[in-house]
N, CA and C of each residue as an Amber inpcrd file, in Angstrom:
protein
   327
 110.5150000  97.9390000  85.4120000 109.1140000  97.9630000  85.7550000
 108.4260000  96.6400000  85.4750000 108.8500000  96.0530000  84.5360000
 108.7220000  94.5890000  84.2030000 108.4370000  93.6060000  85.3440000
 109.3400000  93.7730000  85.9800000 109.6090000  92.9030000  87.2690000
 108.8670000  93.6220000  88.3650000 108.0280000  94.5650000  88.6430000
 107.1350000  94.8940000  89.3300000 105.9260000  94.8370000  89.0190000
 105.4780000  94.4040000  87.7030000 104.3170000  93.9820000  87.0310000
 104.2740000  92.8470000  87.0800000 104.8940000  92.1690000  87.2150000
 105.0120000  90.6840000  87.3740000 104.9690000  90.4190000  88.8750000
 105.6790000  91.0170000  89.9300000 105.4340000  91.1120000  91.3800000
 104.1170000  91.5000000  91.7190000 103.3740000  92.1000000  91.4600000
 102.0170000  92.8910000  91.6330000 101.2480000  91.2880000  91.2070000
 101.1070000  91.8130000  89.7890000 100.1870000  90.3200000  89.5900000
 100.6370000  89.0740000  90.3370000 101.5080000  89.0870000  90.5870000
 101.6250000  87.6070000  91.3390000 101.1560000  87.7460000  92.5100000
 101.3510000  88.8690000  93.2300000 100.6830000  89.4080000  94.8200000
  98.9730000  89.0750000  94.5650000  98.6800000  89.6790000  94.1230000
  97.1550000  89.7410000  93.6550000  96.7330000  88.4640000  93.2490000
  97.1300000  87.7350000  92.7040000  96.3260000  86.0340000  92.4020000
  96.6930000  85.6250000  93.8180000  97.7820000  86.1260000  94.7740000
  98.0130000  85.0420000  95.8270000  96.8560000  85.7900000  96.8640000
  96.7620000  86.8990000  97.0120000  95.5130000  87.9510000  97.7340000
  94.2320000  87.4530000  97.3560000  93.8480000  87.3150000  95.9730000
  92.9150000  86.8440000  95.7020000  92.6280000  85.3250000  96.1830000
  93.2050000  84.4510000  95.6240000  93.1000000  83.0580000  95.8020000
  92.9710000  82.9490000  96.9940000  93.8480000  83.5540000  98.3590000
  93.4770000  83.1990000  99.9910000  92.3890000  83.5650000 100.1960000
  91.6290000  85.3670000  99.6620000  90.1600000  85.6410000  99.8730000
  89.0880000  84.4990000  99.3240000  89.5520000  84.0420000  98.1250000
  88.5960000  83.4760000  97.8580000  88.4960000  81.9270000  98.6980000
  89.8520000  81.4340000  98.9460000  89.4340000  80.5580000  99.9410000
  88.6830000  80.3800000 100.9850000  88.6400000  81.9680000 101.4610000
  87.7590000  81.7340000 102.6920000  86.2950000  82.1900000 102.4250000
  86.1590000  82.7860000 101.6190000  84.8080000  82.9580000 100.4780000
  84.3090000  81.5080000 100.6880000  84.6370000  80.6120000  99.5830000
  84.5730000  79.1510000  99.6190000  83.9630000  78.6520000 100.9530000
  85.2430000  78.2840000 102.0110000  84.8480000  77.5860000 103.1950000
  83.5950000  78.3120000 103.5740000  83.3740000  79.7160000 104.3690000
  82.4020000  80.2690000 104.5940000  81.1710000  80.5790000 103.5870000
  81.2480000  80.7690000 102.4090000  79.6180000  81.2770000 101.8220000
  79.9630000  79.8300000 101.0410000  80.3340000  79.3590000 100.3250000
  79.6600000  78.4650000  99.6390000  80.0150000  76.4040000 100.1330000
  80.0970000  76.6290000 101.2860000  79.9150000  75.8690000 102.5760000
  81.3120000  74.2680000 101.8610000  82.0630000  74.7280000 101.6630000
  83.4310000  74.2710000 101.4600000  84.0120000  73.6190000 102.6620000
  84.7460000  72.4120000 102.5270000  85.9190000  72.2000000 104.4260000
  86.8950000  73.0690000 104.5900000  86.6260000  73.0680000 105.7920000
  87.4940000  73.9800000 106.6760000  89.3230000  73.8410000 105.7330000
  89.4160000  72.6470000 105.4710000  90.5770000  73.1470000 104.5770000
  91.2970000  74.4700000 104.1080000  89.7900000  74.5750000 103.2700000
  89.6360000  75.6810000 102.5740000  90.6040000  76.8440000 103.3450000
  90.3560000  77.2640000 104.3930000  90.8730000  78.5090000 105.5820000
  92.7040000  77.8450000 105.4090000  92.7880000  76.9240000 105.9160000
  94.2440000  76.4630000 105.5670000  95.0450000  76.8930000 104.4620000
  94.4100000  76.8750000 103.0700000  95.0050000  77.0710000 101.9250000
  95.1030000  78.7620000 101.8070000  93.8170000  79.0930000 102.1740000
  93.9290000  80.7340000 102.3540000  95.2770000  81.3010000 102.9610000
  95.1850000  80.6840000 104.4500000  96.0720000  81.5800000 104.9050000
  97.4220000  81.5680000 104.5680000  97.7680000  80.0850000 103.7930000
  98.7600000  79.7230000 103.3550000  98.9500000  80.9590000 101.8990000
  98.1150000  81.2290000 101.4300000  97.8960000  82.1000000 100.1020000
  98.0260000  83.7110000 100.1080000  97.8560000  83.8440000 101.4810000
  97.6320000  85.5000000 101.8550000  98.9670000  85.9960000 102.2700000
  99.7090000  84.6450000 103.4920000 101.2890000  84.8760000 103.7960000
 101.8870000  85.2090000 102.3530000 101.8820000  84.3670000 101.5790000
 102.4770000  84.5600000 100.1390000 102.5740000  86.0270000  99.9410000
 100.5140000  86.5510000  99.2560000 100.6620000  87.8080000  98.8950000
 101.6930000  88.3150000  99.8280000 101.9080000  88.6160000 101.3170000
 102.1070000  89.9800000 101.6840000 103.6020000  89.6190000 101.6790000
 104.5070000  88.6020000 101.2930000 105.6460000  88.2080000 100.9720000
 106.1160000  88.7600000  99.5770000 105.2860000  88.3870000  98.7550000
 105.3760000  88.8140000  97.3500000 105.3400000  90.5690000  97.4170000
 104.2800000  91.1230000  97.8790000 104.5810000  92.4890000  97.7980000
 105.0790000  93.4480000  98.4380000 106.2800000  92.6310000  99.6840000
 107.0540000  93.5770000 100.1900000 108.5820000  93.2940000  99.1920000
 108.4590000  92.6430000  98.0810000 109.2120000  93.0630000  97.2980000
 109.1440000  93.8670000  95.9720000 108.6110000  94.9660000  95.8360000
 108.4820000  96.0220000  95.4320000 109.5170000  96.6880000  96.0550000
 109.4940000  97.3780000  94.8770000 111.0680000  98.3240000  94.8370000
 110.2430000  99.4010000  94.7030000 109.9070000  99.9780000  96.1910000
 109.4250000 101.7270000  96.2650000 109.8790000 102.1670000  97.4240000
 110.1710000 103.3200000  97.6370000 110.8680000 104.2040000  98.8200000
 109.7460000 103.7740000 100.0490000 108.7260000 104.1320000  99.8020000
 107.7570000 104.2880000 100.6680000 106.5540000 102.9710000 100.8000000
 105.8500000 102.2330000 101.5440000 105.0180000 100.8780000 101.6780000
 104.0360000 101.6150000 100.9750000 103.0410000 102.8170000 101.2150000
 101.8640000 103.2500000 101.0900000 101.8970000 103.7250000  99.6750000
 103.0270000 103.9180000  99.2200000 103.1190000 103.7750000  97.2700000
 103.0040000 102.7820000  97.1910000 103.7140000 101.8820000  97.2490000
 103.5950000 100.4120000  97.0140000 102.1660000  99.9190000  96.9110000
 101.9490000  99.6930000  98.0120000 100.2010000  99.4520000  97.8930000
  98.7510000 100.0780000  97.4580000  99.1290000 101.9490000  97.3250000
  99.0580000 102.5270000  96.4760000  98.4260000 101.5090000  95.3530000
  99.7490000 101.6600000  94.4700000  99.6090000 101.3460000  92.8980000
  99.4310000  99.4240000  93.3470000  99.3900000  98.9370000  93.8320000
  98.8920000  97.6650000  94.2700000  97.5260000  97.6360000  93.6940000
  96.5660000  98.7010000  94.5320000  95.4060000  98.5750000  94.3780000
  95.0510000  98.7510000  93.0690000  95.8250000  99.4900000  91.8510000
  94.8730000  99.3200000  90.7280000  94.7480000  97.8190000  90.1760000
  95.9050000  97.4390000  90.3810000  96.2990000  95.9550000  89.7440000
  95.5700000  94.9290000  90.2280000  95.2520000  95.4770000  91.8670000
  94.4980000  94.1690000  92.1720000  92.9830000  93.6970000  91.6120000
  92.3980000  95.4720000  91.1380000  91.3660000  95.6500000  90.7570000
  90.9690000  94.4320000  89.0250000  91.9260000  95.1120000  88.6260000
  92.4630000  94.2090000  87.3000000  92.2200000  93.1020000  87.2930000
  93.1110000  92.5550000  88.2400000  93.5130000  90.7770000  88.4900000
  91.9900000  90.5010000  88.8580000  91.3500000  91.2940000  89.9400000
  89.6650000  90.5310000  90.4320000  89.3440000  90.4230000  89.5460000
  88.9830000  91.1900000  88.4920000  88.1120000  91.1710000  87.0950000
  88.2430000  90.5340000  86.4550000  89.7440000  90.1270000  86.1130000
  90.1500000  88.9560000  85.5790000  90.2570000  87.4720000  86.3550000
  89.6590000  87.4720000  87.5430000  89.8010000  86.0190000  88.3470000
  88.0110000  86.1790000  88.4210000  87.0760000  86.9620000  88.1420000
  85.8090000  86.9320000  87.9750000  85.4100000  86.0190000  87.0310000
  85.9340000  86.6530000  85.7400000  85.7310000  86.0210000  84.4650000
  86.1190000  84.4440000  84.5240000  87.6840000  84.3220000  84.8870000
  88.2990000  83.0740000  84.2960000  87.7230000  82.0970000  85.4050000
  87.7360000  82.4460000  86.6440000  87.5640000  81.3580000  87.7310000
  85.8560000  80.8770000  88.0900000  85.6510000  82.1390000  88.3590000
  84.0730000  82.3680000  88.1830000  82.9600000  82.1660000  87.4770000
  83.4340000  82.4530000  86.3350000  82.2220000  82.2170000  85.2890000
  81.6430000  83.4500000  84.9500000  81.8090000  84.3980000  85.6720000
  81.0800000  85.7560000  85.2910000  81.6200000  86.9650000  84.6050000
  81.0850000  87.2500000  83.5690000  81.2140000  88.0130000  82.7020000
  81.5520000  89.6880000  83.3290000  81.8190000  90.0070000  82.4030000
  82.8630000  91.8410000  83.9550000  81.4060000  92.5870000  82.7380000
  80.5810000  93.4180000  83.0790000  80.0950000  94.4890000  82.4220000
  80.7850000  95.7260000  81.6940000  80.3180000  96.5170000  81.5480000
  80.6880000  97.7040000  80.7700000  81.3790000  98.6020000  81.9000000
  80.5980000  98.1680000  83.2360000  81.1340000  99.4940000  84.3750000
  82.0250000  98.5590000  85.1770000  82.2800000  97.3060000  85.0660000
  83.0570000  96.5830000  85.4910000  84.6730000  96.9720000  84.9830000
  84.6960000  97.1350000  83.4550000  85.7740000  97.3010000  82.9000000
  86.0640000  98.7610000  82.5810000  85.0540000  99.3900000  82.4730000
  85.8210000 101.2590000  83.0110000  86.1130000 101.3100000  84.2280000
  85.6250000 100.8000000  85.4990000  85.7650000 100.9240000  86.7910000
  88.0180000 100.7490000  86.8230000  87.7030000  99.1440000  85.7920000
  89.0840000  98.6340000  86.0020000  90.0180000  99.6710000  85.1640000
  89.8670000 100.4090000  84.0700000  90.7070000 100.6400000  83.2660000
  91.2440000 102.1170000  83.7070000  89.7520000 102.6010000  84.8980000
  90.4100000 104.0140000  85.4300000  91.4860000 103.6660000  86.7160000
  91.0740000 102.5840000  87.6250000  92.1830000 102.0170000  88.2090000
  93.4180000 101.9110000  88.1720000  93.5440000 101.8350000  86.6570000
  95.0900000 100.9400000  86.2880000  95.2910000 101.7940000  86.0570000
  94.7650000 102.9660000  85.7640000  94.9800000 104.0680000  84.8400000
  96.0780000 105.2030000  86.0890000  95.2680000 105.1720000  87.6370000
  95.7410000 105.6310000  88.4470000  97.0070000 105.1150000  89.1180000
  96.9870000 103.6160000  88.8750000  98.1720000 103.1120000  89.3320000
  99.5500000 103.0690000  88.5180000  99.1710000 103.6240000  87.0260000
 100.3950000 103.7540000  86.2450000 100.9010000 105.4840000  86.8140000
  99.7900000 106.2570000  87.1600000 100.0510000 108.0320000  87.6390000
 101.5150000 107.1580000  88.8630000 100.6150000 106.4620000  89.7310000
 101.2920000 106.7710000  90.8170000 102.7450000 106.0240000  90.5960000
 102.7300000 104.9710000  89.9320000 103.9560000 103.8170000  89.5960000
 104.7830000 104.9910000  88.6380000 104.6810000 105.7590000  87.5620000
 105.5530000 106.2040000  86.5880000 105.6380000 107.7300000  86.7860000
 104.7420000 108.5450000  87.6440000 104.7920000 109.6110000  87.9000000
 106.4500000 110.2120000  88.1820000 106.4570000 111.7190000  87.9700000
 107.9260000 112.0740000  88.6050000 107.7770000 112.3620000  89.8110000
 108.7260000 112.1400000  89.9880000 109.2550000 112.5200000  91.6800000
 110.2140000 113.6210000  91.5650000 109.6580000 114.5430000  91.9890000
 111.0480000 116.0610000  92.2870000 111.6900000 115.7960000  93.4910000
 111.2340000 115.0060000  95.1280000 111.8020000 114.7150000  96.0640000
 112.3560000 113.7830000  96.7530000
């Protein structure tokens, strides 16, 4: 599971970092560069997280989404400057909370 926690977060800074590239170029009036590095950043993510080791894509991305939730909160703070609130970090901790159900849950089938 190690190595899918480490795949996830790495998906998610590369998801993040392309969104925020184009964040950048478009709202906070950045060069067109900017879109270059994105898309270069987003191929990554969806490279990075078709290596997940799950039967099914829609688990996969599934439990993706709590992590990515995580990683934003944590690329808020560190990159951003902005502090996560009180409903910022329950929002995140019920997230992760769902993505460990769906990542460690049993499977009878």
């Amino acid at each position: 599971m190690t190595k899918a926690f480490a795949l996830y977060g790495l998906a998610a800074l590369a998801e993040i970092g392309g969104c925020f590239a184009f964040w950048a170029w478009l709202r906070l009036g950045r060069s067109p560069w900017w879109a270059g590095a994105g898309t270069l950043s987003l191929i990554a993510f969806a490279l990075l997280l078709t290596r997940i080791d799950a039967s099914v894509a829609g688990r996969a991305f599934a439990a993706y989404g709590g992590i990515y939730i995580v990683v934003s909160i944590v690329w808020m703070r560190l990159i951003e400057g902005a502090r996560p609130d009180r409903w910022d970090l329950i929002g995140a901790a019920v997230c992760l909370a769902g993505a460990g159900i769906i990542l460690f849950g049993s499977r009878t089938t």
